[in-house]
KOLGUPA-789978 format. One line per 10 residues: number of its first residue (from 1); their letters; for each residue x, y, z of C-alpha. Coordinates in Angstrom, 3 decimals. Layout:
! residues N
NUM> A> X/Y/Z  ... .
This chain:
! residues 522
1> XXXXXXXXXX> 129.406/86.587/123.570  129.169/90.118/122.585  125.667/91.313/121.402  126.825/94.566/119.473  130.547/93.089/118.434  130.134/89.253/117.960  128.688/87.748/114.940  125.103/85.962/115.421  122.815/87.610/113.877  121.374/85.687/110.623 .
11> XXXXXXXXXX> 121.282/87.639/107.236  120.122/87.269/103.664  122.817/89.889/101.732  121.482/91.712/98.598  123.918/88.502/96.801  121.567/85.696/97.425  124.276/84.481/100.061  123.544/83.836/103.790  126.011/85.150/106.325  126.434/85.822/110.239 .
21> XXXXXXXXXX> 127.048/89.658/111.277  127.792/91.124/114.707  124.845/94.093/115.152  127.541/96.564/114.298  127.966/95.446/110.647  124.235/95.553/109.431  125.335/98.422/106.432  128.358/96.211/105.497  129.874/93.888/102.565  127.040/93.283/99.912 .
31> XXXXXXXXXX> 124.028/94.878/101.663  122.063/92.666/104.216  118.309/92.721/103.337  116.629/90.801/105.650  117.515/89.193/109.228  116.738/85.369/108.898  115.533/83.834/111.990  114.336/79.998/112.843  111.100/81.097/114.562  108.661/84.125/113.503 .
41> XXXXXXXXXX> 108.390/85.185/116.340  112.465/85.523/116.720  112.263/87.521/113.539  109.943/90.321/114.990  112.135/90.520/118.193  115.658/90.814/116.249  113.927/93.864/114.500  113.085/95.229/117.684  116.376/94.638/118.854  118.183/96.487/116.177 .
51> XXXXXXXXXX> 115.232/99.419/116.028  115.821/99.927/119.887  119.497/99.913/119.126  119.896/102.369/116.776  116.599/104.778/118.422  119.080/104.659/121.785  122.535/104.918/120.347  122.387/106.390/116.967  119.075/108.649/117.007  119.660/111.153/114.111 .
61> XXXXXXXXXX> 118.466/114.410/115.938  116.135/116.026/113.682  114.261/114.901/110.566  117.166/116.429/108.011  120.055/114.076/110.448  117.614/111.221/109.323  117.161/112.224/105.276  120.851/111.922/105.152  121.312/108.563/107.305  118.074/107.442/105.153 .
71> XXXXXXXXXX> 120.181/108.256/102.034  123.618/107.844/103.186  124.031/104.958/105.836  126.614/104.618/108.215  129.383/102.131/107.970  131.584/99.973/110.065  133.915/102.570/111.859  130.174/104.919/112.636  128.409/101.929/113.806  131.346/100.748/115.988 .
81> XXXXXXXXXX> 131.848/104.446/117.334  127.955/104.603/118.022  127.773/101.515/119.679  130.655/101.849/122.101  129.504/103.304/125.171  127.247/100.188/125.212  129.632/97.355/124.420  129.614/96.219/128.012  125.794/96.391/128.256  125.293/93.496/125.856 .
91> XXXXXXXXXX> 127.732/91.142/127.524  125.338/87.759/127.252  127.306/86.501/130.185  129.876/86.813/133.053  129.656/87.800/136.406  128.573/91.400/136.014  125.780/92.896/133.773  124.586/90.504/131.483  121.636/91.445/128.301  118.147/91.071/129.836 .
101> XXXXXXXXXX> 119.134/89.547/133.037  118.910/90.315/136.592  121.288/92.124/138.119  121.521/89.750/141.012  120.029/86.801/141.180  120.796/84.568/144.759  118.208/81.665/145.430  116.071/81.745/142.453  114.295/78.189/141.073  116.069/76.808/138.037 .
111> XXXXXXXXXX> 113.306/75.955/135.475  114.480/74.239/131.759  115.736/76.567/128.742  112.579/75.704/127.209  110.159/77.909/129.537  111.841/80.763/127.698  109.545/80.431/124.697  106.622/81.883/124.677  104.850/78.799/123.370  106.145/76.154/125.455 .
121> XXXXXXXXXX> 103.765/74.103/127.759  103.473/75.143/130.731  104.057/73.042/133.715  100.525/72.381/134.629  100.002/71.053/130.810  102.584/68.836/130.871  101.684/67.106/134.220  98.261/66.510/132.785  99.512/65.053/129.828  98.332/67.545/127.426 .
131> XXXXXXXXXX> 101.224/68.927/125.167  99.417/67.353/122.126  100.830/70.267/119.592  104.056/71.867/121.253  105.524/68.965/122.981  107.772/69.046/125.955  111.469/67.520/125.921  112.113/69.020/121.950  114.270/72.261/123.060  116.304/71.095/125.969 .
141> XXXXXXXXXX> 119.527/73.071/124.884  120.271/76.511/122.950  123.214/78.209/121.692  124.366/81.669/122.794  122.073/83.837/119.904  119.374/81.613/120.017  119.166/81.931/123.879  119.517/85.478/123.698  116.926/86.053/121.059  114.630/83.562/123.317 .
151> XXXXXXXXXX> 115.389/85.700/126.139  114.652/89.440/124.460  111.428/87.719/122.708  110.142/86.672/126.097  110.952/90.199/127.825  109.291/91.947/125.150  106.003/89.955/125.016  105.391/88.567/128.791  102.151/87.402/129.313  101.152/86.394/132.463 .
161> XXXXXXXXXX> 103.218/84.384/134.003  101.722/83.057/137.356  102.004/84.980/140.943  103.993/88.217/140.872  105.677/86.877/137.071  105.307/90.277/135.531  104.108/91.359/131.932  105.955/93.337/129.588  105.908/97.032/129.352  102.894/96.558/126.803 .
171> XXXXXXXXXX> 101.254/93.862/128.264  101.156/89.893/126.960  101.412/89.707/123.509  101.559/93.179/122.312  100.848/94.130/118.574  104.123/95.475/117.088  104.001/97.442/113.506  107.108/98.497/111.654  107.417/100.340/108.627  109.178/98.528/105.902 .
181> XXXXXXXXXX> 109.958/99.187/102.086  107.584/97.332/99.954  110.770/97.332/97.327  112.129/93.610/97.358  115.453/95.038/97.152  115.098/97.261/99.834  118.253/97.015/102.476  118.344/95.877/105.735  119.026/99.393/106.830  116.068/100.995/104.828 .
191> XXXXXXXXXX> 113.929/98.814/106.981  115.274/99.300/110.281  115.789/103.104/109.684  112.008/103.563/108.736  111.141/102.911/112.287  113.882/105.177/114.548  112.607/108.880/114.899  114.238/111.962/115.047  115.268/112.578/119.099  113.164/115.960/118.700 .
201> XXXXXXXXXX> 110.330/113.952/117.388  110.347/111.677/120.575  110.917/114.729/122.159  112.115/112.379/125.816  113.962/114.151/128.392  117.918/113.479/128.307  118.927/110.522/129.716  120.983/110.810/133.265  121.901/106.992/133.715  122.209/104.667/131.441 .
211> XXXXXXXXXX> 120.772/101.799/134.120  117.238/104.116/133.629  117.419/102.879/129.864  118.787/99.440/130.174  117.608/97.486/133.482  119.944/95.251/133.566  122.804/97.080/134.297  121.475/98.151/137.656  119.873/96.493/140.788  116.240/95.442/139.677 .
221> XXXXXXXXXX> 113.450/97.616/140.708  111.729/94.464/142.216  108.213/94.715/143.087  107.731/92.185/146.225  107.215/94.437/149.968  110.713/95.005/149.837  110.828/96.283/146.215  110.066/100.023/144.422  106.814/98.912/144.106  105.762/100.322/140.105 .
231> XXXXXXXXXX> 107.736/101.364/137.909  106.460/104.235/135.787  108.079/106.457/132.857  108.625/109.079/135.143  110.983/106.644/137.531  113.321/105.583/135.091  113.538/107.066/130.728  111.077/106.302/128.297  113.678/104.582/126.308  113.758/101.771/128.617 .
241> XXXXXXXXXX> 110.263/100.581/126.283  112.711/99.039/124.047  114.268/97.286/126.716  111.491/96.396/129.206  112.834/93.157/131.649  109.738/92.160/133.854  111.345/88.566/134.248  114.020/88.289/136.654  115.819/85.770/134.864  120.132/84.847/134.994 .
251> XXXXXXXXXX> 120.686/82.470/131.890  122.857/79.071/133.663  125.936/78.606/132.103  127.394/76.272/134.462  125.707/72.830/132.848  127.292/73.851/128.916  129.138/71.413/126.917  129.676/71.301/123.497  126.719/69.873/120.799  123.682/71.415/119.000 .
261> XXXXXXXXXX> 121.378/73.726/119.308  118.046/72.411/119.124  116.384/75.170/117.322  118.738/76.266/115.220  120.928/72.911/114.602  124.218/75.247/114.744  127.143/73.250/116.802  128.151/75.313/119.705  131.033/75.212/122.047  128.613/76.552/124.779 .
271> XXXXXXXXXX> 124.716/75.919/125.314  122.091/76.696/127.824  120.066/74.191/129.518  118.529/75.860/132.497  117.780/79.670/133.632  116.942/80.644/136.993  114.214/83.013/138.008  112.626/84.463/140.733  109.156/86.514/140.586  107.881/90.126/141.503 .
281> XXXXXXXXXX> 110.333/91.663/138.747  109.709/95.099/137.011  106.070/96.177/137.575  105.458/98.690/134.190  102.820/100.636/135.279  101.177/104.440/134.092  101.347/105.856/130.975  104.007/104.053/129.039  103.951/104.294/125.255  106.127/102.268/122.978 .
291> XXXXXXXXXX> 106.433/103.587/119.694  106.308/100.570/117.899  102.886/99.830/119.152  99.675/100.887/118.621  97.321/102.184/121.673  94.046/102.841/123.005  93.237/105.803/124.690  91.134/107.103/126.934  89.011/110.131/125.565  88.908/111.518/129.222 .
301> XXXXXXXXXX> 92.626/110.778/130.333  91.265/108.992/133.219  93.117/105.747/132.469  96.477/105.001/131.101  96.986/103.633/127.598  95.886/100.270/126.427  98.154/98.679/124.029  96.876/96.642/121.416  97.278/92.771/121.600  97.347/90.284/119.093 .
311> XXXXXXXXXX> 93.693/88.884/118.425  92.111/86.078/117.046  91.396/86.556/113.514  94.336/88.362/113.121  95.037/91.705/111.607  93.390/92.236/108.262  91.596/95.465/106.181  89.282/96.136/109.279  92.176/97.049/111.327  93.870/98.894/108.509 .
321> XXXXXXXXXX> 92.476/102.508/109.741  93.382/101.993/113.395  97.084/100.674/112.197  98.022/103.130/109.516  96.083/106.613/110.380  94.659/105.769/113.916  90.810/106.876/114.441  89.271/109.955/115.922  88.546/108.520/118.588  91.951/107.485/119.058 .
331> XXXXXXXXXX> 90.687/103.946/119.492  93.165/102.930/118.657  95.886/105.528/117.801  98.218/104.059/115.262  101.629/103.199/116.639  103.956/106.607/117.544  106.927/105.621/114.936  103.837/105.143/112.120  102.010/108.335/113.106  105.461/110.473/112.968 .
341> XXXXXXXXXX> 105.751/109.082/109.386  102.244/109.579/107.931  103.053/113.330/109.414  106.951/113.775/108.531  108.382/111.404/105.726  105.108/110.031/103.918  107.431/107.925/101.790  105.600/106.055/98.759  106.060/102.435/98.364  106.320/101.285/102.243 .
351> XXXXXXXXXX> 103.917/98.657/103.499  103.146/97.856/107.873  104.201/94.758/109.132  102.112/93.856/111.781  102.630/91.115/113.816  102.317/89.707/117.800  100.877/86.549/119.306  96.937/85.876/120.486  97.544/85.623/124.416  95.029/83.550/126.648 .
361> XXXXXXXXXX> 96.419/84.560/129.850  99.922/82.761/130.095  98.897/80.672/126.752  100.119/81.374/123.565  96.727/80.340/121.394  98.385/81.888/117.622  101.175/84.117/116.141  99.797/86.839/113.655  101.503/88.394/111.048  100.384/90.203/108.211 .
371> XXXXXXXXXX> 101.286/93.303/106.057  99.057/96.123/105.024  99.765/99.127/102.657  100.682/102.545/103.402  99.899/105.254/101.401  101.633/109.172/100.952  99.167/111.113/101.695  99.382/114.789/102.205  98.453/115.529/106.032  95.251/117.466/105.003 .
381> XXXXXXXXXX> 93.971/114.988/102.871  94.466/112.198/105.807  91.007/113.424/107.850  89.000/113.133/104.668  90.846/109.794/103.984  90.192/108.777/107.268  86.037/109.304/106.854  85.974/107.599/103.586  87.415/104.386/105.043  85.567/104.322/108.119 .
391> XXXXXXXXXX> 82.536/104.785/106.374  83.311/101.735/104.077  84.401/99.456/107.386  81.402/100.494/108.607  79.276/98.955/106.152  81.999/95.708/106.023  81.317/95.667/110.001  77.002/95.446/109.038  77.996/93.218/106.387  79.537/91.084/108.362 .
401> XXXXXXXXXX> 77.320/90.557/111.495  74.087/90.396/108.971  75.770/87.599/107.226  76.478/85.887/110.580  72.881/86.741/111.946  70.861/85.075/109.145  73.104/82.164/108.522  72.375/80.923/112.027  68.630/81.971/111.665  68.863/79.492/108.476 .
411> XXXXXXXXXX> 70.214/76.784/110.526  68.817/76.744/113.268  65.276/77.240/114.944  66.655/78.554/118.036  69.658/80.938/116.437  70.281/82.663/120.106  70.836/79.045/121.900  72.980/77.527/119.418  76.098/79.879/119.750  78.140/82.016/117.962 .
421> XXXXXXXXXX> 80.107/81.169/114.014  82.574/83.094/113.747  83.817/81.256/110.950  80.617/82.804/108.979  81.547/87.046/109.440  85.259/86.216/109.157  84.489/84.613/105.380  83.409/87.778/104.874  86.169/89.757/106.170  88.510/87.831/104.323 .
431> XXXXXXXXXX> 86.963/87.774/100.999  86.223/90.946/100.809  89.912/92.295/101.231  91.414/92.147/97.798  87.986/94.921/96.373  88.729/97.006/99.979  92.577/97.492/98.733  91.837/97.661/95.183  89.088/100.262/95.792  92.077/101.815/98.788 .
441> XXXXXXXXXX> 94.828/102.441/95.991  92.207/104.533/93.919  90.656/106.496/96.594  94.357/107.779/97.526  94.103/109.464/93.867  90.924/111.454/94.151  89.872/115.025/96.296  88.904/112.473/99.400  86.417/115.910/100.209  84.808/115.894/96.774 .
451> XXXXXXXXXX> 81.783/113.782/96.835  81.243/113.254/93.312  84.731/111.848/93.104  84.081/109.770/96.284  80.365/108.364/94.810  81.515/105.876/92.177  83.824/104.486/94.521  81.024/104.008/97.682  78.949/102.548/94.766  81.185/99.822/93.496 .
461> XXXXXXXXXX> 81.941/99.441/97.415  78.297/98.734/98.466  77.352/96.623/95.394  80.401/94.207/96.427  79.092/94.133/99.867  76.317/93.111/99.200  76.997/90.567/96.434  79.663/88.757/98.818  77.306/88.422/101.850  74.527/87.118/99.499 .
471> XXXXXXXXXX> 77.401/84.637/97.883  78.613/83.036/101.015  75.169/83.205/102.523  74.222/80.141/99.613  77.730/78.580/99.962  77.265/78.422/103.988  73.919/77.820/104.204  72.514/76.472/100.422  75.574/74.104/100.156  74.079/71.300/102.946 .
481> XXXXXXXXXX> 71.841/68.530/102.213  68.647/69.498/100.927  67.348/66.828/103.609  68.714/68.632/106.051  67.380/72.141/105.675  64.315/73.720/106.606  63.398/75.668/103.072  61.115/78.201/104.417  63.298/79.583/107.614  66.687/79.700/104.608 .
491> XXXXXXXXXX> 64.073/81.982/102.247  62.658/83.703/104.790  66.417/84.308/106.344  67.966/85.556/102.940  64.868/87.965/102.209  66.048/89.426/105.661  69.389/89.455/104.958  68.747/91.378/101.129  66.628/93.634/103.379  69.156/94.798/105.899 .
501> XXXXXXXXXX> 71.804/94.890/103.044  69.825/97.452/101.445  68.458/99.501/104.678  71.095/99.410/107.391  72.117/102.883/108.908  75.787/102.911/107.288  74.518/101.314/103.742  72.019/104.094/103.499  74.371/106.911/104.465  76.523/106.015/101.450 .
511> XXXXXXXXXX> 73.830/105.275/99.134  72.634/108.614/99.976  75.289/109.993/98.114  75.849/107.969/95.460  72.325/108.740/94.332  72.957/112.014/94.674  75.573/112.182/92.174  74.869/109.151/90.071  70.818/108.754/90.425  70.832/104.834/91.380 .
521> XX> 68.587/103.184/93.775  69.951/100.789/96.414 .
């Protein structure tokens, strides 16, 4: 199997019909709109598949190469010609180099097909007999795509893995945003093409081998005493980001035999049952950036980037600013691809897809995903944008922790012993989000650095803030048995709640000037 010229890649075409495309015939036929995958988190990957694909092979070289490829897409014979130098790259199997897999491979362990998802219990879990949600012995055999889409999902996201079992280039579980069209009947295309920049954008060196780009096609740069040690940007090409392989991993062929995929249910005439591995892979270390991910960085330039992870909670209005403009403090910086188009192509109509798993070491605790809206906004008006928000998470972010702080005083006598709620700020977070985006889509339409236009929109703002957190202070804390509750510490609680509603530091900045311009008292 053929990654770029064999049909296995899932589509929904703009016809309401299903159909299975090789990676060279995503503009083809009745327009593909979406990739269809039997796991989220195979979804995200076959985006970043096709994303790195095209950002490698078919890079438009300035911003005008990409307006016409934006407007004009390439078909069959372009895609084929494009792809060609890499055909033999993406080889899934066969003696030489095979997609995401070591190079060479001699006395590794074998270890079941199953340890290639993320999610899978790990050995230590299933010897103590605690696989109570994802439970062993259900994926014993996949077909070629869903193996390889198993195998670039796991290479991609590597958390820790156990002694010298390496992490991806962006760490375990690394946030991923991608552009997308918020028109339903945007193309497959459209979406992918939102996220590949201009080569003079990305502005990376040219590439000398093509093993510096894609591992696998050259010895690994192992990382045991007898290995490279790290691996850096500077000791192989930036592009190898999309193609990071920390796992040394050969997929067994030798045990297939015709039957069914067990994630997929497709019959197959081949299937993998076991993979063998070895630790000390690829060691990504220094100043890597992908461009699909967002990163923190450090102010003084003393430490290297720190990705962004999936978290719990997930990703929601408080992390809209970091995700779609990045902060001043560039902590975090949104994602490279997302910052080239707030600053190049500020499209309207395009929402970020966010998405990436909440990593407790080597366990997968939840996959996020969630959308938020981008707006075109002129680069000058993006600072003043930029304060205006912040300001308003700033008083969510008091909201929030007030709420918390006087729901457990209301509960309990001794608030500081009895732990942390975090069900209690997150109500907040979440109910709040439909007012943030409403209020979001108008401030887009005024001078951001005219006050007077900004006031009636800090004032509606703070009075919903502070309605909310009074609401769900009576349903958390008013809705138990009357029995149960200790009157005076719940009155005396919401009296301090009301009061640091009204007098917090970033409630008072922004009543400030809404009494300025409209004369009302907090």
């Amino acid at each position: 199997m053929n990654l770029l010229t064999t049909p296995w890649l899932t589509v929904l075409r703009q016809d309401g019909s299903e159909d299975v495309i090789a990676a060279n015939a995503i503009t083809s036929g009745s327009p593909p709109v979406d990739l269809l995958a039997v796991r989220p988190d195979f979804r995200g990957a076959l985006y970043q598949f096709l994303i790195g694909l095209l950002q490698t092979a078919y890079a438009p070289a300035d911003q005008d190469e990409w307006r016409e490829r934006w407007h004009q897409p390439p078909d069959l014979a372009a895609l084929k010609a494009a792809f060609a130098p890499y055909v033999d790259a993406f080889e899934l199997a066969g003696k030489g180099p095979a997609f995401m897999q070591d190079f060479d491979l001699p006395e590794a362990e074998q270890t079941e097909v199953a340890a290639l998802l993320i999610d899978a219990p790990g050995g230590k879990t299933v010897r103590d007999n605690l696989d109570h949600f994802v439970h062993r012995g259900v994926v014993e055999a996949l077909c070629p795509a869903c193996a390889s889409t198993a195998l670039f999902t796991l290479q991609i996201n590597a958390p820790s893995g156990g002694v010298g079992h390496r992490v991806s280039v962006r760490g375990g579980g690394p946030l991923t945003t991608l552009l997308l069209p918020a028109d339903p009947a945007a193309t497959l295309w459209q979406k992918l093409w939102l996220n590949v920049m201009p080569a003079d954008a990305l502005a990376y060196p040219p590439v000398k081998q093509r093993g510096d780009v894609l591992p696998w096609t050259v010895s690994t740069r192992t990382s045991d005493a007898r290995g490279v040690g790290d691996t850096t940007p500077e000791s192989v090409h930036a592009l190898q980001a999309y193609w990071s392989m920390p796992r040394r991993i050969r997929l067994d062929w030798s045990e297939a035999e015709g039957a069914c995929c067990d994630l997929c249910g497709a019959a197959s005439d081949t299937l993998v049952r076991h993979y063998r591995t070895r630790n000390y892979g690829t060691n990504y270390t220094g100043a890597w950036l992908h461009p699909l991910t967002p990163y923190s960085l450090d102010p003084k330039g003393a430490n290297p980037p720190l990705s962004i992870k999936g978290q719990r909670g997930g990703v929601g209005y408080r992390h809209w600013l970091g995700l779609v403009l990045g902060n001043d403090d560039h902590q975090p910086d949104a994602a490279q691809a997302v910052r080239h188009f707030q600053a190049r192509v500020r499209m309207p109509g395009v929402r970020l897809w966010c998405f990436g798993y909440d990593m407790d070491n080597m366990k997968a605790r939840c996959w996020y995903d969630a959308t938020l809206p981008v707006h075109a906004v002129a680069p000058e008006q993006q600072p003043g944008l930029a304060a205006a928000v912040k300001a308003w998470l700033d008083v969510s972010k008091e909201a929030a922790d007030l709420l918390h702080k006087w729901v457990r005083a209301a509960w309990f006598e001794r608030p500081g012993d009895a732990g942390l709620a975090p069900a209690v700020p997150q109500s907040f977070w979440q109910q709040s989000e439909p007012t943030f985006y409403t209020l979001l889509d108008q401030v887009t339409k005024v001078d951001v650095y005219d006050e007077s236009a900004l006031a009636p929109l800090h004032r509606d703002w703070l009075r919903a803030s502070h309605g909310l957190a009074l609401r769900l202070f009576d349903d958390w804390v008013l809705a138990a048995p009357i029995e149960g509750m200790n009157i005076e510490r719940v009155v005396t609680a919401r009296s301090s709640l009301i009061k640091g509603l009204n007098t917090a530091k970033p409630m008072k900045q922004l009543w400030q000037i809404v009494n300025t311009y409209e004369k009302e008292v907090a």
